[in-house]
C-alpha positions in Angstrom: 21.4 -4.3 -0.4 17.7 -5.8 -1.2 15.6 -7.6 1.0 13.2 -10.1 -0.7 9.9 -11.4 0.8 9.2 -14.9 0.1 6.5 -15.7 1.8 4.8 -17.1 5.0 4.6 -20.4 6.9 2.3 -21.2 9.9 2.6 -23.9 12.3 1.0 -24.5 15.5 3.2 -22.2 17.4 4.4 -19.4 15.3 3.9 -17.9 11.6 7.3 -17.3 10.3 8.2 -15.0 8.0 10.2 -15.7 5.1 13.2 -13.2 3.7 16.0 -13.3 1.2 18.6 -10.5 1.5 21.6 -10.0 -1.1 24.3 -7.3 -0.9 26.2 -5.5 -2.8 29.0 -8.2 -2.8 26.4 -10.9 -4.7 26.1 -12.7 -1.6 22.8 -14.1 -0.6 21.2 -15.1 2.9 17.8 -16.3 3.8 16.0 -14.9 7.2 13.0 -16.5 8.9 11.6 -14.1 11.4 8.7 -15.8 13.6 5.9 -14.2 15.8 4.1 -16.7 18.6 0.5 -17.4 17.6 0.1 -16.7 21.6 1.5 -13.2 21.1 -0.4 -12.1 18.3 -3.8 -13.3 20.1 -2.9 -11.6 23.7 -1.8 -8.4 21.9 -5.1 -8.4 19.6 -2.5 -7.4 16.4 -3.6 -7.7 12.9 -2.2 -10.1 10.7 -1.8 -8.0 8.1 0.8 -5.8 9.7 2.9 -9.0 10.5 4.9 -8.9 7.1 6.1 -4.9 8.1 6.7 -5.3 11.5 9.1 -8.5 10.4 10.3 -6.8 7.8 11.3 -3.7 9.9 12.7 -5.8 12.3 15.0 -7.6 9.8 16.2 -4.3 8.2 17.0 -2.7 11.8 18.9 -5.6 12.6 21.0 -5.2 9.3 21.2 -1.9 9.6 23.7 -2.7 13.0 25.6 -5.3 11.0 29.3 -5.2 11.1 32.0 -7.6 9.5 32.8 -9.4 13.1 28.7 -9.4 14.0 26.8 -11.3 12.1 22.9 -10.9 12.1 21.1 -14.6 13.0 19.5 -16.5 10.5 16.2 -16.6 12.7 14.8 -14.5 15.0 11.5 -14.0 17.0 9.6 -10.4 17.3 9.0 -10.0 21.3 6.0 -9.2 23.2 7.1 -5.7 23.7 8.1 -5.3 19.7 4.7 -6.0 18.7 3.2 -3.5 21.7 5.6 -1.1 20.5 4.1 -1.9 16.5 0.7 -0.9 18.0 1.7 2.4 19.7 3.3 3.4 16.6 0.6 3.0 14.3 -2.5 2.6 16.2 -2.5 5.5 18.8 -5.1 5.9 21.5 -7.7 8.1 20.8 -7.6 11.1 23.4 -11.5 11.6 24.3 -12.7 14.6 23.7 -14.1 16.6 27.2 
């Protein structure tokens, strides 16, 4: 399977982030995974991690795929996806005593 990026659109609510995935099989599906602008602004996160959160979000989704469970076309990253994003790869500094 390969997952594509093909880009991002903005609107006045969300950026959306653009994917095309094609399997083994030839077959070919286009994902739009958004973010609210109100989300990214409350949780202070960078813009430039937006494309690998989405695009780790997409592939776990995937990766739980089965024949009778198809993933959505769209999706939205949650509050607590992109807190968890931040923990991950932004740890607190402990202060030094």
């Amino acid at each position: 399977m390969t997952i594509q990026y093909l880009g991002c659109q903005q609107n006045l609510i969300a950026r959306i982030y653009l994917f095309r995935v094609v399997n083994t099989a030839l077959q070919e599906r286009e994902f739009k995974v958004s973010v609210k602008t109100l989300l990214l602004v409350e949780n202070k996160f960078k813009l430039q991690d937006l494309p690998d959160l989405c695009f780790s979000r997409l592939k776990r989704e995937l990766s739980f795929e089965t024949g009778d469970q198809a993933v959505p076309l769209q999706m939205s990253v949650s509050d607590s996806e992109l807190k968890k994003y931040i923990e991950d790869h932004y740890p607190q500094k402990r202060k030094s005593s």
